[in-house]
Every structure is written in C-alpha cells, then in structure tokens.
C-alpha positions as CSV (number, residue, x, y, z in Angstrom):
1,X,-73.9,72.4,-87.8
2,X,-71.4,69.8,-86.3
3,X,-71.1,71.3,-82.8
4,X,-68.0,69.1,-81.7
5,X,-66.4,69.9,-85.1
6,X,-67.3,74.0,-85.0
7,X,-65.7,74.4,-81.8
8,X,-62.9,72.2,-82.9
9,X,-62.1,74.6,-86.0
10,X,-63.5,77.9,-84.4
11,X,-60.7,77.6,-81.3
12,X,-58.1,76.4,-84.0
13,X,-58.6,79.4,-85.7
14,X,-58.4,81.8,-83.1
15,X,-55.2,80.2,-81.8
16,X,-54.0,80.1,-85.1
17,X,-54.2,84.0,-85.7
18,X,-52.0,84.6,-82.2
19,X,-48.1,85.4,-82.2
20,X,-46.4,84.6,-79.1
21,X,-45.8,88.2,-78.9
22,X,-49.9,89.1,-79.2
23,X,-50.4,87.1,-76.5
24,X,-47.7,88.2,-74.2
25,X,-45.1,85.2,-74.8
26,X,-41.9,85.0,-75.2
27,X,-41.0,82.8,-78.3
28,X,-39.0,80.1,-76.7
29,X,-37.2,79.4,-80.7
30,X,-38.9,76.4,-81.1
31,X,-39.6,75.7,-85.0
32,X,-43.9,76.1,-85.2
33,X,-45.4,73.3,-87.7
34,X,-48.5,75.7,-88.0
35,X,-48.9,79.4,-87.5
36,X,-49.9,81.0,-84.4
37,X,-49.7,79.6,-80.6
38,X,-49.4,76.0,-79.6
39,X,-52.4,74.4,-77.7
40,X,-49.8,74.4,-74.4
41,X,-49.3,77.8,-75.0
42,X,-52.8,78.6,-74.8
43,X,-53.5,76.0,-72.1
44,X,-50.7,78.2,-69.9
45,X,-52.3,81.5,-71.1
46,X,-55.9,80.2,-69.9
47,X,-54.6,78.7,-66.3
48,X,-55.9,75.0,-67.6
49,X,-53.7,71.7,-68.4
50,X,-52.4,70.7,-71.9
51,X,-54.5,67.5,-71.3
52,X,-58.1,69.7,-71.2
53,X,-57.1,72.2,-73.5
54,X,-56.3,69.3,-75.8
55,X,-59.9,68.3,-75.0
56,X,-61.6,71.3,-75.4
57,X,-60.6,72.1,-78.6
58,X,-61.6,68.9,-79.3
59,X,-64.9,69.0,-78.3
60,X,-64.7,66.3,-75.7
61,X,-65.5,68.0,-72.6
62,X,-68.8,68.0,-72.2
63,X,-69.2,71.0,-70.0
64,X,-67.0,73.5,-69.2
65,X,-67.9,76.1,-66.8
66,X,-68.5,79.7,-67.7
67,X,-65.0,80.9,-65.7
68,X,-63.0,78.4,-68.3
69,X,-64.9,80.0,-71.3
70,X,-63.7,83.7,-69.8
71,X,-60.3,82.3,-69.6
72,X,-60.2,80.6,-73.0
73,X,-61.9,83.8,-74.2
74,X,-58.8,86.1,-72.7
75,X,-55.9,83.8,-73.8
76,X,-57.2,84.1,-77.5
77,X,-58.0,87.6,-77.5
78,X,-62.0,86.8,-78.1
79,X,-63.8,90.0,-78.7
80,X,-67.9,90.1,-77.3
81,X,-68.9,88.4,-80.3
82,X,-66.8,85.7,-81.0
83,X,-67.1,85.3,-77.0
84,X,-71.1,85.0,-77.5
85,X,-70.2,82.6,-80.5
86,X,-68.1,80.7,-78.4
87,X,-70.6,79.9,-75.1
88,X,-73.5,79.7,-77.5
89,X,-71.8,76.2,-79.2
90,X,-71.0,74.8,-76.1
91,X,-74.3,75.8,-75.0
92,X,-76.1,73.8,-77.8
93,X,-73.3,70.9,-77.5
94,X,-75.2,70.2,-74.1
95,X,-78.2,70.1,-75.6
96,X,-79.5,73.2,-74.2
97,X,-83.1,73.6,-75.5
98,X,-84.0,76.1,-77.9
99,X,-87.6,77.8,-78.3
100,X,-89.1,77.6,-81.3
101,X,-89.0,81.4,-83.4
102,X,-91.9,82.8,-84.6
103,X,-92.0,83.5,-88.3
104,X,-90.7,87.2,-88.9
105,X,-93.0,90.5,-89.1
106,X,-92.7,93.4,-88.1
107,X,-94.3,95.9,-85.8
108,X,-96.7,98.5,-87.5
109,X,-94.5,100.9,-85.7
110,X,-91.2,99.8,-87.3
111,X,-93.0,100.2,-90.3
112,X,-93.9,103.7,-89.6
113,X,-90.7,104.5,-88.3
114,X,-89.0,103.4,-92.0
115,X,-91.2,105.6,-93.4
116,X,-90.4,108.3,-91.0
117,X,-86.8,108.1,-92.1
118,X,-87.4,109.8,-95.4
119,X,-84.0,111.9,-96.0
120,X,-81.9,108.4,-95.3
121,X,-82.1,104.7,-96.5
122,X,-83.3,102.8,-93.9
123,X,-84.3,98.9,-93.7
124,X,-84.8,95.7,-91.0
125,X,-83.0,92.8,-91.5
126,X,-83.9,89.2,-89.8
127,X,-82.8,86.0,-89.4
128,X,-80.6,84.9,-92.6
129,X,-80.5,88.8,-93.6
130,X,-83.5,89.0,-94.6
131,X,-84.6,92.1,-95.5
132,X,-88.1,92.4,-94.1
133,X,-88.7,96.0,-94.9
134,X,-86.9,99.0,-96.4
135,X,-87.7,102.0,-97.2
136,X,-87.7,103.6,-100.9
137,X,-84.2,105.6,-100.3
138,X,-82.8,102.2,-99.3
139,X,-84.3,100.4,-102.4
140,X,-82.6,103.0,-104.6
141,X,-79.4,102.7,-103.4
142,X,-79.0,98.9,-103.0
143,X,-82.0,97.3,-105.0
144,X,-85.6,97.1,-105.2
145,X,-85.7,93.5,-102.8
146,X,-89.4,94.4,-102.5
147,X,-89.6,93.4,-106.4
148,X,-88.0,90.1,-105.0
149,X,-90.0,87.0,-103.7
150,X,-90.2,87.3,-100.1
151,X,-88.2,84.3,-99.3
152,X,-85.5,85.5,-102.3
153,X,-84.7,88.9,-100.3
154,X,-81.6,88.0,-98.3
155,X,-78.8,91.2,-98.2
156,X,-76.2,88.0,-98.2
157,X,-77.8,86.8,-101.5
158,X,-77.8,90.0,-103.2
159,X,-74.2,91.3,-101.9
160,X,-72.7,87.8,-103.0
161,X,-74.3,86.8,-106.1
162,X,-76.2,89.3,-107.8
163,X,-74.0,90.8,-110.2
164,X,-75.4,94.3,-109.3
165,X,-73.8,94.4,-105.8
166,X,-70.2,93.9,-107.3
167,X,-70.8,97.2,-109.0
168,X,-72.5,99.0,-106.9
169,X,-70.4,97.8,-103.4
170,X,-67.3,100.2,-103.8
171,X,-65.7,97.9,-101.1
172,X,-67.1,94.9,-102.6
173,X,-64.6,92.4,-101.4
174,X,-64.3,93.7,-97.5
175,X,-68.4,93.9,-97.3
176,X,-69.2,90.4,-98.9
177,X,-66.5,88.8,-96.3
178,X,-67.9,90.9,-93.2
179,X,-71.4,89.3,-94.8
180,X,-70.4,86.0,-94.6
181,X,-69.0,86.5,-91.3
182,X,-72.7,87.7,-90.0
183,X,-73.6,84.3,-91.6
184,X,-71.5,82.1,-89.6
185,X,-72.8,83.5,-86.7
186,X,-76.1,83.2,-87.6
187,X,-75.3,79.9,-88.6
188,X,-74.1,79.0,-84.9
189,X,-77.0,80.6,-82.8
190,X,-79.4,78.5,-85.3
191,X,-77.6,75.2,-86.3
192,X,-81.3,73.6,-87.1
193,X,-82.0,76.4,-89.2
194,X,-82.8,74.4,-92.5
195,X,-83.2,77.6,-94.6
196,X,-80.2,79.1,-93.4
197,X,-78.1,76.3,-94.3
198,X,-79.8,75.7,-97.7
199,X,-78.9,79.5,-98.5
200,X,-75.0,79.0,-97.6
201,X,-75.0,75.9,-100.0
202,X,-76.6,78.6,-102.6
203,X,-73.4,80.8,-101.8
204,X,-71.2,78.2,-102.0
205,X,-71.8,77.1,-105.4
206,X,-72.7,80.6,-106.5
207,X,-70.1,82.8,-105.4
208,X,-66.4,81.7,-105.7
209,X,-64.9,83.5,-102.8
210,X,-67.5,82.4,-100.0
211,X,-65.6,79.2,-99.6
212,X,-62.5,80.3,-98.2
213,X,-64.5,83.6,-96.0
214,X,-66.3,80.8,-94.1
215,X,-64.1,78.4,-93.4
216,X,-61.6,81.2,-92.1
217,X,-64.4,81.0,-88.9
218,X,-64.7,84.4,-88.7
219,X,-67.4,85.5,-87.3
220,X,-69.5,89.2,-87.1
221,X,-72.4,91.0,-85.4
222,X,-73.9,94.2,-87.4
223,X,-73.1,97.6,-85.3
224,X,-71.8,100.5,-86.7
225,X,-69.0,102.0,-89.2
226,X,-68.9,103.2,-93.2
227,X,-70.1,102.0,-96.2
228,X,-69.3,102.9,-99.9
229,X,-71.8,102.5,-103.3
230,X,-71.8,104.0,-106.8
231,X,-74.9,104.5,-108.2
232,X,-75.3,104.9,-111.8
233,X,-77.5,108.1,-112.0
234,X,-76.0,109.6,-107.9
235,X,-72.3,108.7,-107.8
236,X,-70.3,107.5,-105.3
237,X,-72.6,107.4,-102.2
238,X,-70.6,107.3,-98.6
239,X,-72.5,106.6,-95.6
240,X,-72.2,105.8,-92.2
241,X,-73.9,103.3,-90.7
242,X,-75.8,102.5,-87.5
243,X,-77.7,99.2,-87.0
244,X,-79.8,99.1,-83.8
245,X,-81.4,95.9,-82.1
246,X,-85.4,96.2,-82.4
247,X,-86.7,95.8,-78.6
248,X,-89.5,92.9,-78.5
249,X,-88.7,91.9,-81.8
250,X,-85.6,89.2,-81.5
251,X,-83.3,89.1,-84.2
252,X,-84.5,92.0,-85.7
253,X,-82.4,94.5,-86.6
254,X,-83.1,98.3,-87.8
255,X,-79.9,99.4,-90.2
256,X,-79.6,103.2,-91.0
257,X,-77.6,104.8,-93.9
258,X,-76.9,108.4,-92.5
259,X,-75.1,110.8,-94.9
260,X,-72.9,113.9,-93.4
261,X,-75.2,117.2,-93.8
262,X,-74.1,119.5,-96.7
263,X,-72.4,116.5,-98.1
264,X,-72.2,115.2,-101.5
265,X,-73.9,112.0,-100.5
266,X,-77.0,114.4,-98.7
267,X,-77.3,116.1,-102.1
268,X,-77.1,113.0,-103.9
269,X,-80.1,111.3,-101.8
270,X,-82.0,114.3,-102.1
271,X,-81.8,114.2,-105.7
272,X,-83.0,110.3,-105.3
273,X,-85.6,111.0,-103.0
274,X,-87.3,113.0,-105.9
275,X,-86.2,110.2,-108.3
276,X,-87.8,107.1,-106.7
277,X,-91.2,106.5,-106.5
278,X,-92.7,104.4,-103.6
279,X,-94.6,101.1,-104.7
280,X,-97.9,101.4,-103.9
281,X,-99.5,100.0,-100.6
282,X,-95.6,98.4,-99.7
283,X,-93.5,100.9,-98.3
284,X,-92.7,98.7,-95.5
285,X,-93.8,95.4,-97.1
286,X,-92.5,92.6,-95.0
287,X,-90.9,89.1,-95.6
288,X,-93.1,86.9,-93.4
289,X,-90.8,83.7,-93.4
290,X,-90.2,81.6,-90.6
C-alpha cells in the first residue's frame, strides 16, 4: 500500500462523512464544493493550522506526534479502530520496522477447544481471513473450507465470490461490505503482505461490488453482534456472534456462532449436529500459510 496516498484518502473520507452540525459547527452558509467539513474546519476542530492540516492529509509531515493523532482522531469522530488504523499508517510512513510473522497454526488447545464447542459453530480466522480451523457445526452452516486448498480458505473469498454465500448470507450485502472493511484493515497493518494484496485483486475482478466498499476506506475489526443464514435442509439460522482474540497467538482470532436456548436456530443445529459427519483425522485441520 501507498502510505502517503492511504492517509491522504483515509482522512478525506472521514472528513468527508462529517456535517458541520456532527461536529459541533455552526454552518457559516458558505456553498460546500464536496460533502462533509472543510480541511479549516477540521484544522479548528483539531487545535492545529490550515497550513499542517493541509499537510497531513497530505501525507507530508513526516511525523506527527501521538497528541495531534488524538486530536485529529476527536475532530473526525475516529472510533478505536479507525484510530489504530490511523497511527498504524503513520507509523509505517516512518519506516517503523515490522517483525517478520510466523506462518499460521494453531495451538493443539485451540484445536481442542473447537471441538469442545460441539452444540455451536465455532472457527479461527488469521491473517487475510483465513480460516485455519472450524469445527463441523461451522462447516455446515457456512461451507466445508476444509474441502478447500489450504491457501483457497479465506471467509472474504467465500462471502464475496462463491455463489453459495449470496444464498446462504440472509444479509448478504451488509456482511460482504463489513468483510471488506476487515480487509482494508488488514491491508493497512500489513502493506507488504503480497498474498493479501493478490487476494484483493482476486475480489476486485471477481466480485462487482468490492470496488466501491474499498475505496469508501471504511475500515472494521471483528467483535461481536448478529448474523443471519438460510440453510437449505435447517432454515433460517440467527446467531449471535462473539469473536475473541487468541492470547499468544497474534492475529488469531476464535469466532463463535451462539444460538438463543429453546430457539429455533438451537433446534435447527441440533438437528445438524446429527446431520454432519466430522472428516476423519481434521476436525481442527489448519491452514499453515505464512
């Protein structure tokens, strides 16, 4: 990634997405060429000059301190992970050096712990989304991405161009955009990530939409909230969701699927539970890709 232009476009955005009156302003009637605040607007809101806003946004100062960011960050109404977003592209503007990342496994004890969570579908994501283990619940409700070459088992690759997903995703259109969003994220705390970028070229060409969800800048870290499927043989499955960082594993992420007890989705994944059959030896088979 093209720090100087990513922070250019990212702090555009932001500012872009601002009324005077979200940021506390009183429109002075001035015809706006764009939408959203002015860079002197936000320059006022962040306690800085017009001149070093100017060259912020441009990427031209080479380092601004931390307090600045925190301004910047409270004029445009950052939340915590667009603020991470923010510091970490200045960060590797400077030049700040990055340690090299292990290839991806996991523990023998997040394996056991997938299996452990029989009654709800249950997987780990990595870098990229990769899905380096699920469970057999989860396979049966999204797909069988253990049937997939390990380095073909991205959730963005599946949600955005497998077919599959668009029928099976009741909110197809909300979840592919939060996806990409994850992306761009991904894409800015690993700008030398060849395999990342050759996967968003894949979505670009592949799926029509992507286009316009990643150059809107948005970006998105997994935490918590509801998620709709259909399955053909289960119905309408509603979930919500809970995604918890794996300690001593970075960038590793354990997402759960948890259904409301008595539900219709609880009677729906027992009824899968006795339906899917675990591949043998790979109940928590792993994507080991670097």
């Amino acid at each position: 990634m093209e720090h100087t232009k990513e922070i250019a476009d990212f702090l555009r955005g932001r500012r872009a997405r601002l009324t005077p009156g979200e940021a506390g302003l009183t429109d002075d009637g001035r015809a706006r060429r764009v939408p959203g605040l002015r860079r002197d607007e936000v320059a006022r809101l962040a306690g800085v000059s017009s001149e070093y806003y100017t060259r912020l946004e441009q990427g031209r100062s080479a380092n601004p301190s931390p307090e600045v960011l925190d301004a910047l960050a409270r004029a445009l109404r950052l939340d915590e992970t667009e603020r991470e977003y923010l510091s970490g592209l200045w960060a590797r503007k400077r030049g700040a050096r990055r340690t090299p990342e292990p290839p991806q496994r996991i523990r023998p004890g997040v394996g056991l712990t997938l299996d452990a969570l029989e009654r709800v579908p249950a997987f780990v994501l990595g870098r990229r989304t990769e899905v380096l283990a699920s469970n057999r619940l989860a396979r049966a409700v999204l797909t069988d991405f253990d049937a997939l070459p390990a380095t073909k088992r991205q959730l963005a690759r599946w949600t955005l161009l497998d077919p599959e997903a668009r029928e099976r995703c009741l909110d197809w259109e909300r979840l592919a955009a939060d996806t990409v969003a994850i992306l761009r994220f991904e894409a800015g705390r690993h700008p030398g990530d060849r395999r990342l970028a050759d996967l968003v070229g894949e979505l670009t060409l592949g799926c029509p939409e992507f286009t316009g969800w990643w150059n809107d800048h948005r970006v998105l870290l997994r935490t918590h909230g509801t998620k709709r499927y259909h399955h053909p043989d289960a119905g309408d499955l509603t979930f919500a969701y809970e995604s918890f960082a794996i300690p001593g594993s970075p960038g590793q992420t354990l997402c759960v699927y948890n259904a409301e007890p008595g539900s219709a989705t609880a009677r729906a994944l027992r009824f899968l539970g006795d339906w899917a059959t675990p591949h043998p030896d790979t109940e928590t088979d792993t994507a080991q890709a670097g």
